[in-house]
mmCIF file of the N, C-alpha and C atoms, coordinates in Angstrom:
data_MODEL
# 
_entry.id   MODEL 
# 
loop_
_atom_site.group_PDB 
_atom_site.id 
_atom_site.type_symbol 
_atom_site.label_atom_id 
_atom_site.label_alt_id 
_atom_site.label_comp_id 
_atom_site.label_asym_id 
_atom_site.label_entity_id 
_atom_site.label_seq_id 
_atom_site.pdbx_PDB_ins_code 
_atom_site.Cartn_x 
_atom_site.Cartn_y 
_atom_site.Cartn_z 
_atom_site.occupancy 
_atom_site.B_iso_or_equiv 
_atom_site.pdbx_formal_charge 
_atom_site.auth_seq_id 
_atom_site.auth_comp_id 
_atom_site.auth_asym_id 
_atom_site.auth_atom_id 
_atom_site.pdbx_PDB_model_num 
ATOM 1   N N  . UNK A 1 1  ? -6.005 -7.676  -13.809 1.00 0.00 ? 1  UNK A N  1 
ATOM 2   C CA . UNK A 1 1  ? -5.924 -6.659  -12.775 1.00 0.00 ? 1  UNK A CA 1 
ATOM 3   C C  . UNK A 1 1  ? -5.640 -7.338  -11.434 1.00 0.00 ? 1  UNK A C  1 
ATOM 4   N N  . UNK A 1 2  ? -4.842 -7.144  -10.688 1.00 0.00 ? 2  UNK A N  1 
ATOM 5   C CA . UNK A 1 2  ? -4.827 -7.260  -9.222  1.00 0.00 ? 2  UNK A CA 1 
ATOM 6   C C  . UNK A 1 2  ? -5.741 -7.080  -8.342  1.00 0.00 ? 2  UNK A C  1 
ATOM 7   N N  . UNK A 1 3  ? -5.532 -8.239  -7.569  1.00 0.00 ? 3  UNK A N  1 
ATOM 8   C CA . UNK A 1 3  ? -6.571 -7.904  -6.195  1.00 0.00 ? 3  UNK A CA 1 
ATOM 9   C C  . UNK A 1 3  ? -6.410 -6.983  -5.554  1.00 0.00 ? 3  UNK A C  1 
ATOM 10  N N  . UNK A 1 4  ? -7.521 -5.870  -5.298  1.00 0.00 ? 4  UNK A N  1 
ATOM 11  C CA . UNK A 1 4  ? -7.268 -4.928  -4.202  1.00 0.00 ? 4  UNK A CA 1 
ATOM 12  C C  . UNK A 1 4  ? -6.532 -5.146  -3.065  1.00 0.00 ? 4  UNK A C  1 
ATOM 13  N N  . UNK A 1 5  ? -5.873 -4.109  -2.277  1.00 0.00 ? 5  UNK A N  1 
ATOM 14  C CA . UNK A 1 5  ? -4.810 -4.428  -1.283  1.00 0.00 ? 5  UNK A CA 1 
ATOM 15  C C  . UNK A 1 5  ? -5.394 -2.888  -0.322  1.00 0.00 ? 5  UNK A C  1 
ATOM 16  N N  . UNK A 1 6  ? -5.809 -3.642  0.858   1.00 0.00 ? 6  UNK A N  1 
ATOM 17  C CA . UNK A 1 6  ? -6.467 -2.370  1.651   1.00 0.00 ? 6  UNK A CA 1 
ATOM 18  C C  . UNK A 1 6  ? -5.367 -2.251  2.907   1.00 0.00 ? 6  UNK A C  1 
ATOM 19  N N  . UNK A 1 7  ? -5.187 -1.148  2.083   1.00 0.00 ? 7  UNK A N  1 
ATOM 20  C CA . UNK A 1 7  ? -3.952 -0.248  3.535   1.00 0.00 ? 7  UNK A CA 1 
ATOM 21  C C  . UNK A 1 7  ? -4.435 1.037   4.049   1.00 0.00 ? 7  UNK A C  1 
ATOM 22  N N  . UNK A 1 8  ? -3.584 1.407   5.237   1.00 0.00 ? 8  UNK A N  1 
ATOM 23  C CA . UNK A 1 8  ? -4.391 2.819   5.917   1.00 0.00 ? 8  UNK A CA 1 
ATOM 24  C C  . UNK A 1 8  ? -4.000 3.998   5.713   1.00 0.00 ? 8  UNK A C  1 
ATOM 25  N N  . UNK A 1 9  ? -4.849 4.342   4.974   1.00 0.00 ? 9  UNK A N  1 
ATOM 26  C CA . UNK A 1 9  ? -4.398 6.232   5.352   1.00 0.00 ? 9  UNK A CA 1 
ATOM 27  C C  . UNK A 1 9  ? -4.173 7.266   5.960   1.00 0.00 ? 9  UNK A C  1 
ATOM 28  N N  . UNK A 1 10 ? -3.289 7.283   6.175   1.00 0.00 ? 10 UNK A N  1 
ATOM 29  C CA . UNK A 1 10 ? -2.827 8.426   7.555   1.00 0.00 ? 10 UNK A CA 1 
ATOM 30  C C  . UNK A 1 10 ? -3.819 9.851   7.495   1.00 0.00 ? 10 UNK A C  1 
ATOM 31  N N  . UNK A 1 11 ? -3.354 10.325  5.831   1.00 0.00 ? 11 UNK A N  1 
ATOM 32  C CA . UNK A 1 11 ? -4.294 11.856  6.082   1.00 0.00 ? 11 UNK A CA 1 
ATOM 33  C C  . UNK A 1 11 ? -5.405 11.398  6.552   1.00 0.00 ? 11 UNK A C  1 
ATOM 34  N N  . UNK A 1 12 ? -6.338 10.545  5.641   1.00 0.00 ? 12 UNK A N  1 
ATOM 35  C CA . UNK A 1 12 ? -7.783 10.107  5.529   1.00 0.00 ? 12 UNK A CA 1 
ATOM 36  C C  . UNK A 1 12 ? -8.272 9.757   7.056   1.00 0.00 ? 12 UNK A C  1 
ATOM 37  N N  . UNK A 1 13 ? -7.597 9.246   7.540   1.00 0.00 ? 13 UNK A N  1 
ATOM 38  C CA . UNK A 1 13 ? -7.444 8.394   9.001   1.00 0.00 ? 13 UNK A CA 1 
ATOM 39  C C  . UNK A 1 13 ? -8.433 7.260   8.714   1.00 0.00 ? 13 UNK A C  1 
ATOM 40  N N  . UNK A 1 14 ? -8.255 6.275   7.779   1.00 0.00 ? 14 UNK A N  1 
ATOM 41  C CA . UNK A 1 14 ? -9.201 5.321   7.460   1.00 0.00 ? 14 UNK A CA 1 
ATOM 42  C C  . UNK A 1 14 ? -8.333 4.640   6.645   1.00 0.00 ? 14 UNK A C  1 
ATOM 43  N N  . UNK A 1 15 ? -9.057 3.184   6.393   1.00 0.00 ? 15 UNK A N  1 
ATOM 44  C CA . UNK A 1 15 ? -8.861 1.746   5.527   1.00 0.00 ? 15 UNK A CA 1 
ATOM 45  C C  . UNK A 1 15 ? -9.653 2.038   4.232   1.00 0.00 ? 15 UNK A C  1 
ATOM 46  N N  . UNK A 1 16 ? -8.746 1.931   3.223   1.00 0.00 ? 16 UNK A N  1 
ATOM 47  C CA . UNK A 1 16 ? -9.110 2.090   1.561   1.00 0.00 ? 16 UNK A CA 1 
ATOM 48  C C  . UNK A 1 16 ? -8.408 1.083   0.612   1.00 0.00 ? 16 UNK A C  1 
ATOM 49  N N  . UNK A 1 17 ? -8.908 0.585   -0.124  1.00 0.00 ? 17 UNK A N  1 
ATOM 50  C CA . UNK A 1 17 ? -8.386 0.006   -1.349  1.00 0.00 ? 17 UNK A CA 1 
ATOM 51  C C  . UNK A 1 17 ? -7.086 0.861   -2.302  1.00 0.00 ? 17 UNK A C  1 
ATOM 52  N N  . UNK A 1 18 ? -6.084 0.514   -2.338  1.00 0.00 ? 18 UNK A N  1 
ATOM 53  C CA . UNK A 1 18 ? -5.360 1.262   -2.910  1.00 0.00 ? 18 UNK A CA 1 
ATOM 54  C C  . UNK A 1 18 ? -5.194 1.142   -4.288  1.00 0.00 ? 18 UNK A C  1 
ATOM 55  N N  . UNK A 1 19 ? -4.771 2.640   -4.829  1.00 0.00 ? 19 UNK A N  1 
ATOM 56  C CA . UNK A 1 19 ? -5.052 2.941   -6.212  1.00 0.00 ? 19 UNK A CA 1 
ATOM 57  C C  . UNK A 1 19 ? -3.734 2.666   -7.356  1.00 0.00 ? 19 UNK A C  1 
ATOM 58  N N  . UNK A 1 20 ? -3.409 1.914   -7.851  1.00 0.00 ? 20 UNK A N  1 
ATOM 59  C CA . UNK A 1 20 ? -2.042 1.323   -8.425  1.00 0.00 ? 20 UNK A CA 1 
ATOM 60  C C  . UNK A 1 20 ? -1.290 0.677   -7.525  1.00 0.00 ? 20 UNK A C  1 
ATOM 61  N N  . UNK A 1 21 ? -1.869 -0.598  -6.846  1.00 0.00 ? 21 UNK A N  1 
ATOM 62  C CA . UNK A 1 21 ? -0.741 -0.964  -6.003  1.00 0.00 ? 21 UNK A CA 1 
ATOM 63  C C  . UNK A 1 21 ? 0.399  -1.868  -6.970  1.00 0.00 ? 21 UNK A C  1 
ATOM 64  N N  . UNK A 1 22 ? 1.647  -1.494  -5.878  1.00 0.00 ? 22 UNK A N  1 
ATOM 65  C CA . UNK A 1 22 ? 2.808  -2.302  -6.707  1.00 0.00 ? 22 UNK A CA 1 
ATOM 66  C C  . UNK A 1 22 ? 3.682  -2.856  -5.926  1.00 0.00 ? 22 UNK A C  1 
ATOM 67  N N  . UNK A 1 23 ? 4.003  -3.849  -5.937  1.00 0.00 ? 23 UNK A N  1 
ATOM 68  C CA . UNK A 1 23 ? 5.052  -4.831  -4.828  1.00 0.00 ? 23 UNK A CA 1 
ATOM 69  C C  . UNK A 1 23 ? 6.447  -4.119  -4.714  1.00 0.00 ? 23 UNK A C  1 
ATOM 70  N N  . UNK A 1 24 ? 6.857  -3.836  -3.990  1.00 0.00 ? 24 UNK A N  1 
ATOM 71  C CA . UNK A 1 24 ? 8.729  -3.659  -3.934  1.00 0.00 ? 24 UNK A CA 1 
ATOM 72  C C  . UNK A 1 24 ? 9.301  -4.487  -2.618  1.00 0.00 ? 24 UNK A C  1 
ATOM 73  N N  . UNK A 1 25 ? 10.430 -4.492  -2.637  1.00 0.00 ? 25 UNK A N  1 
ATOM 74  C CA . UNK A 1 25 ? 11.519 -5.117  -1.307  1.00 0.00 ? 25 UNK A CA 1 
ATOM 75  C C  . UNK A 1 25 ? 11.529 -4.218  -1.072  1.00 0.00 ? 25 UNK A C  1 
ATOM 76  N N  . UNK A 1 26 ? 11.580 -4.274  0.716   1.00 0.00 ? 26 UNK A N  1 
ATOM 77  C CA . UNK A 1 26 ? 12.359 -3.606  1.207   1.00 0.00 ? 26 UNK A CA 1 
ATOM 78  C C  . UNK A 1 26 ? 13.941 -3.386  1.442   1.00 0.00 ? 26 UNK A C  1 
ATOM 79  N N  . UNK A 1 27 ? 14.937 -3.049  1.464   1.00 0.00 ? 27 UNK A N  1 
ATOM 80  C CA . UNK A 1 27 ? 16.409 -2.818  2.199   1.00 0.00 ? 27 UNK A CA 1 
ATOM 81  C C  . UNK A 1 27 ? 16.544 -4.487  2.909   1.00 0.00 ? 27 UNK A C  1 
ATOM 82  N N  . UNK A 1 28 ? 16.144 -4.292  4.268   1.00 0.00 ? 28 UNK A N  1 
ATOM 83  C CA . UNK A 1 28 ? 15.593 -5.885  4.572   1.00 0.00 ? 28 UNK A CA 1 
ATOM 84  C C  . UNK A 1 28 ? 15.238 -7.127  4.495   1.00 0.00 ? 28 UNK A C  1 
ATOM 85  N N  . UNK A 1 29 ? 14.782 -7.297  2.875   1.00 0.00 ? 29 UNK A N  1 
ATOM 86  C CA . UNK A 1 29 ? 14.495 -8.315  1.879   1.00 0.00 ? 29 UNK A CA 1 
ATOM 87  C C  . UNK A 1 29 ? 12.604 -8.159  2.428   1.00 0.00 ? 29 UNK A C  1 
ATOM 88  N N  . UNK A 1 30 ? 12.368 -7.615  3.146   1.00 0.00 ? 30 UNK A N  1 
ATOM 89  C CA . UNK A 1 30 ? 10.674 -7.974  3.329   1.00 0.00 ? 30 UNK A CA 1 
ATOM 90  C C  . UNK A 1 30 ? 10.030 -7.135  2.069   1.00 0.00 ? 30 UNK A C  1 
ATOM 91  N N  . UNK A 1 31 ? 8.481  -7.353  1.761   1.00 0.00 ? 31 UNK A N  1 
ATOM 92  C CA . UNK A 1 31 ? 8.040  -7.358  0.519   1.00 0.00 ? 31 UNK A CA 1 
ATOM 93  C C  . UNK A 1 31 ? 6.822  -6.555  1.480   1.00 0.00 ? 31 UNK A C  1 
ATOM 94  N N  . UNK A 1 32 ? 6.312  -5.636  0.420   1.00 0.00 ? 32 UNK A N  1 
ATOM 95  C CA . UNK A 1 32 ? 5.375  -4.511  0.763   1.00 0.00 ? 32 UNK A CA 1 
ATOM 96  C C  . UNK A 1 32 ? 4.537  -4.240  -0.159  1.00 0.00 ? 32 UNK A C  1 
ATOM 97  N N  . UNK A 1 33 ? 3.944  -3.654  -0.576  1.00 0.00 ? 33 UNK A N  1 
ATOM 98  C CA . UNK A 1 33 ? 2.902  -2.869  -1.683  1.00 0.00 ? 33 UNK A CA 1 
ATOM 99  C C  . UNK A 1 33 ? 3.108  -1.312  -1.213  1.00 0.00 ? 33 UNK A C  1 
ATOM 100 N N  . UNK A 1 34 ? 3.420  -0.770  -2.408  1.00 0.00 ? 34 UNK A N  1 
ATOM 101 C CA . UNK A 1 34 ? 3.125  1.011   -2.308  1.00 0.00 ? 34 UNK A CA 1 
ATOM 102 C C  . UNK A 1 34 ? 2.217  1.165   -3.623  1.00 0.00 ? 34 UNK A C  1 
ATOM 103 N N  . UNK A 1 35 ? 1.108  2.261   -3.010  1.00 0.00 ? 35 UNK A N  1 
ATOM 104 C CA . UNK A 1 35 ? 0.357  2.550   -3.865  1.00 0.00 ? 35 UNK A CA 1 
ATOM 105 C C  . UNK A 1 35 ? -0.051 4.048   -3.375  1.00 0.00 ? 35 UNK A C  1 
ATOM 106 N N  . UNK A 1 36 ? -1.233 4.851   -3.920  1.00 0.00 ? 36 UNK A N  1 
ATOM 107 C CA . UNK A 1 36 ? -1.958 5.743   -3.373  1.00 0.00 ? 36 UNK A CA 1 
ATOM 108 C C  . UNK A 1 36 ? -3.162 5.565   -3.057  1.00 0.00 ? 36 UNK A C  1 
ATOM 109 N N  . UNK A 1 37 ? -3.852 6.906   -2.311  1.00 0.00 ? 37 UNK A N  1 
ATOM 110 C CA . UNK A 1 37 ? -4.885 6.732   -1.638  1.00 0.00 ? 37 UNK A CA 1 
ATOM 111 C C  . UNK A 1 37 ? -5.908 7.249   -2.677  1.00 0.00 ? 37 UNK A C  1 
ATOM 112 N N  . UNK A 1 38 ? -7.339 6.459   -3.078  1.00 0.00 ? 38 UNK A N  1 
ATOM 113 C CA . UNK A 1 38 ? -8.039 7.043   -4.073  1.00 0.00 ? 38 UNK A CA 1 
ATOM 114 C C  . UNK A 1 38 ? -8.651 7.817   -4.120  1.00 0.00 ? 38 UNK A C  1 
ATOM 115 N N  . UNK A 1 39 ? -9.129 8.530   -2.172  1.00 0.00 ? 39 UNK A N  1 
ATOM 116 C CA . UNK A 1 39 ? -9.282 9.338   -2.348  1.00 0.00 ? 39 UNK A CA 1 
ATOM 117 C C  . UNK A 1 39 ? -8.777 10.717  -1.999  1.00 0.00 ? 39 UNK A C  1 
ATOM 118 N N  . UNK A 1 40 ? -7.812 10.954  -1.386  1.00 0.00 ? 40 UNK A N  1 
ATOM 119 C CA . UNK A 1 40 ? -6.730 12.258  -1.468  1.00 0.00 ? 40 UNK A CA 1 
ATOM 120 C C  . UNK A 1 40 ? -5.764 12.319  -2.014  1.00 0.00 ? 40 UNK A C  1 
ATOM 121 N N  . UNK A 1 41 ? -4.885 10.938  -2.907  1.00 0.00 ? 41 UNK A N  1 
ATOM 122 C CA . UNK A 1 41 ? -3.820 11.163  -3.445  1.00 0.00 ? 41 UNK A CA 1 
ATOM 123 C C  . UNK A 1 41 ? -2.390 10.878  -2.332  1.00 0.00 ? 41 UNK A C  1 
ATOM 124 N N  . UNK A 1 42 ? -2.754 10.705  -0.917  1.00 0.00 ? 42 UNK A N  1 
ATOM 125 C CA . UNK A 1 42 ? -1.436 10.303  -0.747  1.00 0.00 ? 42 UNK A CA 1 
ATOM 126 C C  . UNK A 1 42 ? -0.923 8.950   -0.528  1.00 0.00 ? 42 UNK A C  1 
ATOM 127 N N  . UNK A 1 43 ? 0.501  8.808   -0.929  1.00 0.00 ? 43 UNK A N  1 
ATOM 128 C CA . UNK A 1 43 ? 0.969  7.427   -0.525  1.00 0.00 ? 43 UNK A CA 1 
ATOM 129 C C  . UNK A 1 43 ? 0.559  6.608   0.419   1.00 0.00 ? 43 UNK A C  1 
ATOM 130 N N  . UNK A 1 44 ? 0.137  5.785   -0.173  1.00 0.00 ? 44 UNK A N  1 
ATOM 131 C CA . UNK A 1 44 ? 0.090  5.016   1.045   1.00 0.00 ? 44 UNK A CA 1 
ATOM 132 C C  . UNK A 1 44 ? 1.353  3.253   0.951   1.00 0.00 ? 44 UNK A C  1 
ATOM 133 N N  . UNK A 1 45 ? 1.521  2.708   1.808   1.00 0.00 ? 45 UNK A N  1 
ATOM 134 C CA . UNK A 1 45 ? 2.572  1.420   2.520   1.00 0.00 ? 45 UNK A CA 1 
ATOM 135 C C  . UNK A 1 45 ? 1.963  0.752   3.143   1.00 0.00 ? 45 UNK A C  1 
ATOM 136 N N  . UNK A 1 46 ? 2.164  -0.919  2.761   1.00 0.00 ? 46 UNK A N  1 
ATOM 137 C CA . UNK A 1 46 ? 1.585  -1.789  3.762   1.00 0.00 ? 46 UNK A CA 1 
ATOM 138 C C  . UNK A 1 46 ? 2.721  -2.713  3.509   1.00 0.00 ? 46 UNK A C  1 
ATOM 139 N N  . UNK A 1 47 ? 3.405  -2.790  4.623   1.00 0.00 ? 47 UNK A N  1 
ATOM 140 C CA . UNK A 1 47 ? 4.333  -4.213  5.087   1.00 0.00 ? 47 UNK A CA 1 
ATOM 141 C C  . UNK A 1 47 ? 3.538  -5.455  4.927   1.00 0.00 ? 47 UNK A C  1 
ATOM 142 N N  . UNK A 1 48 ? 4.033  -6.231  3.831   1.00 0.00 ? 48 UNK A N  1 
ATOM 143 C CA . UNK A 1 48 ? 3.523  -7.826  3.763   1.00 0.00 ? 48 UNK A CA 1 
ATOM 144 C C  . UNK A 1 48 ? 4.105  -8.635  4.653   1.00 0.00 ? 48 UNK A C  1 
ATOM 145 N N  . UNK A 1 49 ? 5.290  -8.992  4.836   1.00 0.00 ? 49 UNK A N  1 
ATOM 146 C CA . UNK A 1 49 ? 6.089  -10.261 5.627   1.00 0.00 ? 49 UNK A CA 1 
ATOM 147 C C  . UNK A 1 49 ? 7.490  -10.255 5.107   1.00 0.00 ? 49 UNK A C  1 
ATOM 148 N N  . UNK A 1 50 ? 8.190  -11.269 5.194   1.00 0.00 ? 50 UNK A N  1 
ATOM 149 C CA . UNK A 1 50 ? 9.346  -11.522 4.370   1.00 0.00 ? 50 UNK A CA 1 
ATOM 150 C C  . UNK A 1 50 ? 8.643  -12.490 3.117   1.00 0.00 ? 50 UNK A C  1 
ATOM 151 N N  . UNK A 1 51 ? 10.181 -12.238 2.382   1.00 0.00 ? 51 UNK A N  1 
ATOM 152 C CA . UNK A 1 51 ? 9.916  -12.906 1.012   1.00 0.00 ? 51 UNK A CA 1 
ATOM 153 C C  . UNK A 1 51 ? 10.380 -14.387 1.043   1.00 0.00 ? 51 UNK A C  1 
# 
């Protein structure tokens, strides 16, 4: 299992552990995690850096 990856939730307006996180590129070549929020269900994005 992966290490938790704590990004912010906009609805929630708070910092949570996200629920399936998964790495993608961006367009840009920079590298991110998208996952959801565990507890309302919405997306959440956290910009890592470049790759």
């Amino acid at each position: 299992m992966a290490a938790p990856v704590e990004a912010y939730c906009v609805k929630c307006k708070a910092k949570r552990n996200m629920k399936d996180p998964e790495e993608v590129t961006m367009a840009n070549g920079r590298r991110a995690m998208k996952g959801k929020c565990p507890e309302c269900g919405t997306g959440m994005f956290k910009i890592l850096g470049k790759a």
